[in-house]
C-alpha positions as CSV (number, residue, x, y, z in Angstrom):
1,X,-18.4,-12.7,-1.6
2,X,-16.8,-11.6,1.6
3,X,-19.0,-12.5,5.1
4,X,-19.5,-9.3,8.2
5,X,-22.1,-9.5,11.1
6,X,-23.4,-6.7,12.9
7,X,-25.0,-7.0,16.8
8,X,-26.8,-4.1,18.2
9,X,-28.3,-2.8,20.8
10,X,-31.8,-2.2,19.8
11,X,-33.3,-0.8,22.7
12,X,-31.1,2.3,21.5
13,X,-32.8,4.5,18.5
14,X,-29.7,5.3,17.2
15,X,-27.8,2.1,17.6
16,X,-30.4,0.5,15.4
17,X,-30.3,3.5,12.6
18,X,-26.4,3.0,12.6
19,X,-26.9,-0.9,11.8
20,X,-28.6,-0.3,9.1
21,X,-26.4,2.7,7.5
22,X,-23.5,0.2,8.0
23,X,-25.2,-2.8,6.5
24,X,-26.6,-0.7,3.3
25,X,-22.6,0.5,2.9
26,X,-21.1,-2.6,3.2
27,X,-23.6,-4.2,1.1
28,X,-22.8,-1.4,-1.3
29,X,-19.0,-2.4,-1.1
30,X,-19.7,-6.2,-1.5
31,X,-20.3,-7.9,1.2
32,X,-22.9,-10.2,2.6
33,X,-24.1,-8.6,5.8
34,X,-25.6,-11.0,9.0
35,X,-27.1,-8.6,11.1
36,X,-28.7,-9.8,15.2
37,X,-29.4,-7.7,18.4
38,X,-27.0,-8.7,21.4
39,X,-30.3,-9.7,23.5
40,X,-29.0,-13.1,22.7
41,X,-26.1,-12.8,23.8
42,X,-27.4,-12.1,27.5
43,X,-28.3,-15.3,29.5
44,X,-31.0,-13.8,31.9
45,X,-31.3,-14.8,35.5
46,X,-33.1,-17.4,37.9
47,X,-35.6,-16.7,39.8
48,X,-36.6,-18.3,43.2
49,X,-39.7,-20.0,40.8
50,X,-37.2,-20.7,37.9
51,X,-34.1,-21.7,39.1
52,X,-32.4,-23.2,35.8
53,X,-31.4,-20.4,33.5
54,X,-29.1,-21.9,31.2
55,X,-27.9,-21.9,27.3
56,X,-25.1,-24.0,26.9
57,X,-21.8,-22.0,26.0
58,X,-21.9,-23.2,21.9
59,X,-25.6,-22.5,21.6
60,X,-25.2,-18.3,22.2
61,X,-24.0,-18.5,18.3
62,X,-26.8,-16.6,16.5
63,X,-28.0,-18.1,13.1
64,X,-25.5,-17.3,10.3
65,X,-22.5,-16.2,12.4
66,X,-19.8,-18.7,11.4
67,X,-15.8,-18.6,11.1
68,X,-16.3,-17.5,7.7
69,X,-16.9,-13.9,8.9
70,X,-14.4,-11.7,8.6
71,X,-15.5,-9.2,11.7
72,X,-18.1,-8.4,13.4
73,X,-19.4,-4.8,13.4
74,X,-20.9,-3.8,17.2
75,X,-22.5,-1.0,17.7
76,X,-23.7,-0.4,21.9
77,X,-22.0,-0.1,24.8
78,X,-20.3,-2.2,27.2
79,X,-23.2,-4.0,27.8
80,X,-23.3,-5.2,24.3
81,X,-20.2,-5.8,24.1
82,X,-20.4,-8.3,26.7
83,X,-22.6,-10.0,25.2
84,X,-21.7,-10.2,21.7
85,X,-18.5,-11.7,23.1
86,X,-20.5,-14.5,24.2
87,X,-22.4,-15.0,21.1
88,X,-19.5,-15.1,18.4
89,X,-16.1,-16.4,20.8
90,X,-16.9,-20.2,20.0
91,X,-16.4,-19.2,16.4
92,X,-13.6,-17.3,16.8
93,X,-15.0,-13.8,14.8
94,X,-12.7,-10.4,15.3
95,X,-15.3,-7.8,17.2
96,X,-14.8,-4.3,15.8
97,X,-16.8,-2.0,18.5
98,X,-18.6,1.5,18.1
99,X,-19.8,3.2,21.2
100,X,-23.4,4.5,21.6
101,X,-23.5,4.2,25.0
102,X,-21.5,6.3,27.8
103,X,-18.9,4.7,29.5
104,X,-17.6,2.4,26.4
105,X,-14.5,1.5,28.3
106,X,-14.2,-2.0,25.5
107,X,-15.2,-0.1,22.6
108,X,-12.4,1.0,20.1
109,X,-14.2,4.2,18.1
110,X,-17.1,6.8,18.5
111,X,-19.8,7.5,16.0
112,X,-18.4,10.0,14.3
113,X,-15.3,7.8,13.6
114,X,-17.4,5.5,12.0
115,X,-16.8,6.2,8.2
116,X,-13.1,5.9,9.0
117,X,-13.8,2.3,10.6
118,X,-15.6,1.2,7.7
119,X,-13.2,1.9,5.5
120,X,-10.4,0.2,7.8
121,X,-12.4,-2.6,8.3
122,X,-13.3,-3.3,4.2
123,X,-8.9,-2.5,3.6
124,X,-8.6,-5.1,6.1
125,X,-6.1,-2.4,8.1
126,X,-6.3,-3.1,11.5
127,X,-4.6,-4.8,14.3
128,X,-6.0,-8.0,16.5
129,X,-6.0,-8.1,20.2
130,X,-7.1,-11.1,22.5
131,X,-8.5,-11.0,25.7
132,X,-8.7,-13.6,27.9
133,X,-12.5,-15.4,29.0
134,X,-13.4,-17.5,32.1
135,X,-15.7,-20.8,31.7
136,X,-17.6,-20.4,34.9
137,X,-19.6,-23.6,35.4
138,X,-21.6,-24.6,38.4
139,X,-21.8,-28.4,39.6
140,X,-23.8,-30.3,41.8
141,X,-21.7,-33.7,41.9
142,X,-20.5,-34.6,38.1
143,X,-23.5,-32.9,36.6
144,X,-23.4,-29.3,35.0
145,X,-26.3,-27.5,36.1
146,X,-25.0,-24.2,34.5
147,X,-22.2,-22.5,32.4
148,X,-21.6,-19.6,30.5
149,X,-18.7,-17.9,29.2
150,X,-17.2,-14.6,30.6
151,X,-14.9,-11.5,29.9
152,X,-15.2,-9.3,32.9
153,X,-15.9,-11.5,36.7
154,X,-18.2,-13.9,38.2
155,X,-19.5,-12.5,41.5
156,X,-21.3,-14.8,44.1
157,X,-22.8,-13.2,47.1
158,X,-25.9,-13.2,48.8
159,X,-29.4,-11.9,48.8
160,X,-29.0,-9.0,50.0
161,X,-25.6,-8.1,49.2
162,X,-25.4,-6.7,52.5
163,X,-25.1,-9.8,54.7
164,X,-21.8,-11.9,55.4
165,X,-21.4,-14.7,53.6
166,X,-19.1,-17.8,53.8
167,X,-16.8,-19.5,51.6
168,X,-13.6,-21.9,51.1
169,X,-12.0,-21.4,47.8
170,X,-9.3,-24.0,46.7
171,X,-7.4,-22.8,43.8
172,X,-4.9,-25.1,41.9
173,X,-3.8,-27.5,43.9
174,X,-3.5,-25.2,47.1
175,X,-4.5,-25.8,50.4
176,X,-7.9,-24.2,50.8
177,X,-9.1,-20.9,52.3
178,X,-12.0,-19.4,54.0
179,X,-13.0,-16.0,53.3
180,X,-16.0,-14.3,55.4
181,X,-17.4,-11.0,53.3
182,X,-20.3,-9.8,51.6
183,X,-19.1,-11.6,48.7
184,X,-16.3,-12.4,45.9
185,X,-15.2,-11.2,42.5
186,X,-13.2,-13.6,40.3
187,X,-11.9,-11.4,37.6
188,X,-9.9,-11.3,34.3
189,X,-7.6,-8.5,33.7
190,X,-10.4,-7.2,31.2
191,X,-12.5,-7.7,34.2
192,X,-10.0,-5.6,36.6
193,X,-11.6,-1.8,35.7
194,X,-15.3,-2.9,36.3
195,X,-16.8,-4.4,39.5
196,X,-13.1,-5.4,40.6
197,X,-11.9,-2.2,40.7
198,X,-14.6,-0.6,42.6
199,X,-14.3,-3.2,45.3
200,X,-10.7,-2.2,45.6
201,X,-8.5,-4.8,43.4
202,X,-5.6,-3.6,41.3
203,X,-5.5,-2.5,37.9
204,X,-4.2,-5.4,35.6
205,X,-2.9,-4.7,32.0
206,X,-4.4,-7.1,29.5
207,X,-2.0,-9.6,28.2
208,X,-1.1,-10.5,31.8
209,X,-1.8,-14.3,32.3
210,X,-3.2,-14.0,35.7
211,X,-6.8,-13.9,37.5
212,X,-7.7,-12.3,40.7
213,X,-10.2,-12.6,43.9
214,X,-11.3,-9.7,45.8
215,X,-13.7,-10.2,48.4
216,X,-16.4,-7.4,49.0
217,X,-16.1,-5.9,52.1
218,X,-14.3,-8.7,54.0
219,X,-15.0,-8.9,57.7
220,X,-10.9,-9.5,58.3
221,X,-8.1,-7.6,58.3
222,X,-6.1,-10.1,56.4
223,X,-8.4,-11.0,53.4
224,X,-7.3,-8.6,50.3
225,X,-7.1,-9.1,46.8
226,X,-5.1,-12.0,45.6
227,X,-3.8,-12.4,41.9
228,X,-2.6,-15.7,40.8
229,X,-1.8,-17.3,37.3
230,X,-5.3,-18.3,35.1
231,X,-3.4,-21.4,34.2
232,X,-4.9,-22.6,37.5
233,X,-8.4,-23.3,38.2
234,X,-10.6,-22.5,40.8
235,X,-13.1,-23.8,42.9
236,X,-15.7,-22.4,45.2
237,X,-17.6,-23.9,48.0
238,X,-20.3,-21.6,49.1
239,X,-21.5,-22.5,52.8
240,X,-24.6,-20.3,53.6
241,X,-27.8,-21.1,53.1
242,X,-30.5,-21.4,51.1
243,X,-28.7,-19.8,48.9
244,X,-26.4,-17.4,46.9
245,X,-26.5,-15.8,43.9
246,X,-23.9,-16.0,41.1
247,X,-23.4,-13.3,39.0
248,X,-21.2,-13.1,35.1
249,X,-20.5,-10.5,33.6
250,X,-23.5,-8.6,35.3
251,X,-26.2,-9.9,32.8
252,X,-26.7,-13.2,33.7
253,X,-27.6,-14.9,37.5
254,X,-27.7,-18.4,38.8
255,X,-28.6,-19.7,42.5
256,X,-26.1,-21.5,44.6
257,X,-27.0,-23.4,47.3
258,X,-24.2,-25.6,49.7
259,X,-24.5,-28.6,47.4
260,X,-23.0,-26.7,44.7
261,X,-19.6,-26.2,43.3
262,X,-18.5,-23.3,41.6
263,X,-15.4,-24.1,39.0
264,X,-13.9,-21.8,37.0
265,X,-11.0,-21.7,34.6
266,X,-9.3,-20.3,31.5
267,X,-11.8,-20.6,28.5
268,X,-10.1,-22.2,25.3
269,X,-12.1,-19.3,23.7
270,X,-11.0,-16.1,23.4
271,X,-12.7,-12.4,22.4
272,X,-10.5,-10.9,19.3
273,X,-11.2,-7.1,19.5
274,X,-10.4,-5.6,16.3
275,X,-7.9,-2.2,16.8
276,X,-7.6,1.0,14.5
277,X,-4.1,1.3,16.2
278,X,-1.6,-0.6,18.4
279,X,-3.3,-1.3,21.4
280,X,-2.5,1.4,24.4
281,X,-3.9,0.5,27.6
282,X,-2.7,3.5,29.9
283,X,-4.4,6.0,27.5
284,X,-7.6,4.1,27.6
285,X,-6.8,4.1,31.5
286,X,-6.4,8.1,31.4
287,X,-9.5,9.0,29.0
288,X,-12.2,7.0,30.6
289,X,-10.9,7.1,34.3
290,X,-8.6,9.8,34.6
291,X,-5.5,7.5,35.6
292,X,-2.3,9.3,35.9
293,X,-3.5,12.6,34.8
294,X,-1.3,15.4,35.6
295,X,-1.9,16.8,39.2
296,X,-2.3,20.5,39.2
297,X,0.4,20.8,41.5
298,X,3.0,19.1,40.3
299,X,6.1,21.3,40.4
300,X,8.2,22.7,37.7
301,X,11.5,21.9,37.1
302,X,13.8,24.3,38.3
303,X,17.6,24.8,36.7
304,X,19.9,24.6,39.4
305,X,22.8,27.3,39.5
């Protein structure tokens, strides 16, 4: 008997009444169905009395997701999406994502595309796409005090965001650099239309083997975004104290003080996103941001005489 998973977002009516219309039809069709909410999939954050926030990367799995799955269905937004990357990458599961949120920028279909999914999904005719995750660990010495896996950016800034903070990055085996701003972004090129993008970074098309830095609101003319191959790790020294706070993938927070090292570096895990169709970035880039739309005056060609 053929193995699917669903994750949902059930703090969303519908979300949760879709689950269980997909579960029911696959069961229908066959299959043994594994269903979870992506709440495990979110790591949570530490707080000035509970510092330590952590779930080692492996132990995000939920029970009964395993490589024998086929896909997982997941049915949220973003947000979910996120997380469900998270919870079934170490097992290597194809995602197959249905938007009931609003944005839905990594989701491949809407509801009302659903029956057509299904029906992909149980042919087995669709198309997989990696994307590219960041292990972002944080070490004081040799020990780990923290790790967790992530598709879109670590940010590390401080409380509030609005106050300069100080750091010295070495990446590779480069000489170091000090950046002064309100904070940085690390990001994948999944990564570079969320937080990146609003901060000012470029636009990277997935497949590209690179990572970028942007700082937030740097306080120098010289400190813009810098993209540079993911084969090289990075590692950040924050200076200010008490502390900063670390951000992944918005959903999950760690403090950093001085003593600790930020490292980060290309995940042997990937996410597998499962697509109806070959894979077309600039039209995602034009329906959910309105890249390269025509402008409205843009002039006509004219015959010459």
């Amino acid at each position: 008997m053929p193995k699917a998973g669903i994750i949902y977002n059930d703090e969303k009516p519908i979300a949760s009444r879709i689950a269980i219309e997909v579960k029911d039809k696959l069961t229908a069709a066959g299959w043994e169905v594994v269903m979870t909410t992506g709440i495990g999939g979110i790591l949570g954050y530490s707080t000035p009395d509970s510092p330590v926030c952590h779930t080692p990367i492996e132990g995000l799995t939920p029970p009964g997701f395993d490589s024998d799955m086929k896909f997982v269905v997941v049915l949220g937004g973003d947000g979910t999406v996120l997380a469900a990357s998270r919870q079934v990458a170490p097992c290597g599961i194809p995602l197959m994502t249905i938007n009931t949120g609003h944005m839905g920028f990594l989701t491949e279909a809407y509801l009302n595309q659903m029956p057509q999914a299904l029906d992909s999904l149980i042919s087995g005719e669709y198309e997989i796409e990696e994307r590219v995750m960041l292990a972002v660990s944080v070490f004081r010495g040799e020990k780990v005090l923290w790790e967790a896996l992530c598709l879109n950016e670590m940010v590390l800034h401080r409380e509030p965001l609005t106050s300069m903070c100080h750091f010295e990055i070495v990446i590779g085996h480069h000489a170091p650099v000090d950046i002064a701003a309100d904070g940085i972004i690390i990001s994948t090129p999944t990564g570079s239309t969320a937080y990146s993008l609003s901060a000012g970074g470029p636009v990277v098309t997935p497949g590209v083997p690179v990572l970028q830095l942007v700082p937030i609101c740097p306080h120098s003319l010289a400190s813009r975004a810098l993209v540079f191959a993911d084969s090289e790790p990075v590692n950040v020294f924050p200076v200010n104290t008490p502390r900063l706070v670390m951000v992944v993938d918005g959903n999950a927070g760690y403090y950093v003080t001085p003593a600790d090292r930020v490292h980060l570096e290309r995940s042997h895990y990937s996410v597998k996103f499962i697509r109806l169709q070959s894979p077309e970035f600039f039209r995602i880039l034009r329906e959910k941001l309105g890249w390269g739309l025509p402008h409205i005056a843009k002039p006509t060609s004219v015959e010459l005489p």
